[in-house]
C-alpha positions in Angstrom: -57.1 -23.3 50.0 -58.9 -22.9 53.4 -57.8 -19.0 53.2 -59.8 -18.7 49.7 -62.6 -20.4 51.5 -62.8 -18.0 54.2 -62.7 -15.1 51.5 -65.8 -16.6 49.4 -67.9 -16.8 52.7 -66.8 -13.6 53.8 -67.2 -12.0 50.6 -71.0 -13.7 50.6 -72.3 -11.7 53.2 -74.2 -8.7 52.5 -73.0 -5.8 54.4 -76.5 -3.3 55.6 -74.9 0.4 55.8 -76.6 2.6 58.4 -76.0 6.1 59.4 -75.3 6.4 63.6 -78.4 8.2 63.9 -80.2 4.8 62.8 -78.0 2.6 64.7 -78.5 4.3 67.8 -82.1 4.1 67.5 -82.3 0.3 66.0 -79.5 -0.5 68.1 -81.5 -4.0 69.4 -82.5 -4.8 66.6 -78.9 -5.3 64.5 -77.3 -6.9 67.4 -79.8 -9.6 67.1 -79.6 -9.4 63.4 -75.8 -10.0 63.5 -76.1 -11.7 66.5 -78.2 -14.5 65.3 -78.7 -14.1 61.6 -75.1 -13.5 60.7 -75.2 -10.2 59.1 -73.3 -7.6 58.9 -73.9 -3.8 59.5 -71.8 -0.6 59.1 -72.2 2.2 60.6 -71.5 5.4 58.3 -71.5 9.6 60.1 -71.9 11.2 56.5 -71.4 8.3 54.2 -67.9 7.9 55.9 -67.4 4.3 57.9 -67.2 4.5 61.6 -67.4 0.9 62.5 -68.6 -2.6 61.3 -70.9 -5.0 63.7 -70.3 -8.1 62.7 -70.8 -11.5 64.4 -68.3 -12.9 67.2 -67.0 -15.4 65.3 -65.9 -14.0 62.2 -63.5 -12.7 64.3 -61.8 -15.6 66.4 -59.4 -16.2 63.2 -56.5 -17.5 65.6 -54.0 -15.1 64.2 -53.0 -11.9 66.0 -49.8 -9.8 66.0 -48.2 -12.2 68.5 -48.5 -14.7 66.5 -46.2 -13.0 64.4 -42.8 -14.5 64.8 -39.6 -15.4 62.5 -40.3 -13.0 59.3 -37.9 -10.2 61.0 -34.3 -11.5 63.0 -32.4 -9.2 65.9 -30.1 -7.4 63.3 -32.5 -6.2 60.5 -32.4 -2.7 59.9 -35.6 -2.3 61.7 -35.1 -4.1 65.0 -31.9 -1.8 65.2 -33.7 1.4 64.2 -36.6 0.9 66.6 -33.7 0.3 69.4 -32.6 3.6 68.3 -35.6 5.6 68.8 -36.4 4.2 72.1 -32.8 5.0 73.5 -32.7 8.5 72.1 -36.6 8.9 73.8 -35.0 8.5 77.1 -32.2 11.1 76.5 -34.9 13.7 75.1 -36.4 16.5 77.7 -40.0 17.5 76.6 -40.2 21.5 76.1 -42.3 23.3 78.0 
C-alpha cells in the first residue's frame, strides 16, 4: 500500500515543460522552484525530453540495482550467458 501512496503523490505533481533555451536562461529560478516549492520541470530540445529537475528527495527511494538480490541464482541461463560473453571478449583481437 505505501508503493500506491508514493504513485498518488507523485502522480499529483504538476510537471512545467521548458525548452533548454528557457532553462538556461531561468535556470535560478526553477532550482529554487523545485528546490523549495517542490515542483517539477522538464526540459524539452524540440518537444523531445532531455531531462527532468526534480527535488532531492523524490529521489532517495532506498532501492538501487544493488539492492537487487535473490530473483536470478548462479545457473540461470543468463548468469551463464553473460560468463560467456565476457570470456570470449578476452579471446577476441580488435581489428584495425
Amino acid at each position: 500500500m505505501a508503493i500506491m501512496s508514493k504513485m498518488v503523490r507523485k502522480a499529483a505533481v504538476a510537471v512545467e515543460e521548458v525548452s533548454v533555451a528557457g532553462a538556461k536562461n531561468r535556470l535560478s529560478e526553477l532550482l529554487g522552484r523545485v528546490a523549495y516549492g517542490g515542483a517539477q520541470v522538464l526540459i524539452t530540445r524540440r518537444g523531445r525530453p532531455m531531462a527532468r529537475l526534480v527535488p532531492p528527495e523524490s529521489l532517495d527511494d532506498g532501492h538501487g540495482l544493488a539492492d537487487v538480490t535473490g530473483w536470478l541464482d548462479d545457473t540461470h541461463p543468463f548468469i551463464t550467458g553473460v560468463e560467456g560473453i565476457v570470456a570470449a571478449r578476452g579471446r577476441h583481437l580488435p581489428a584495425r
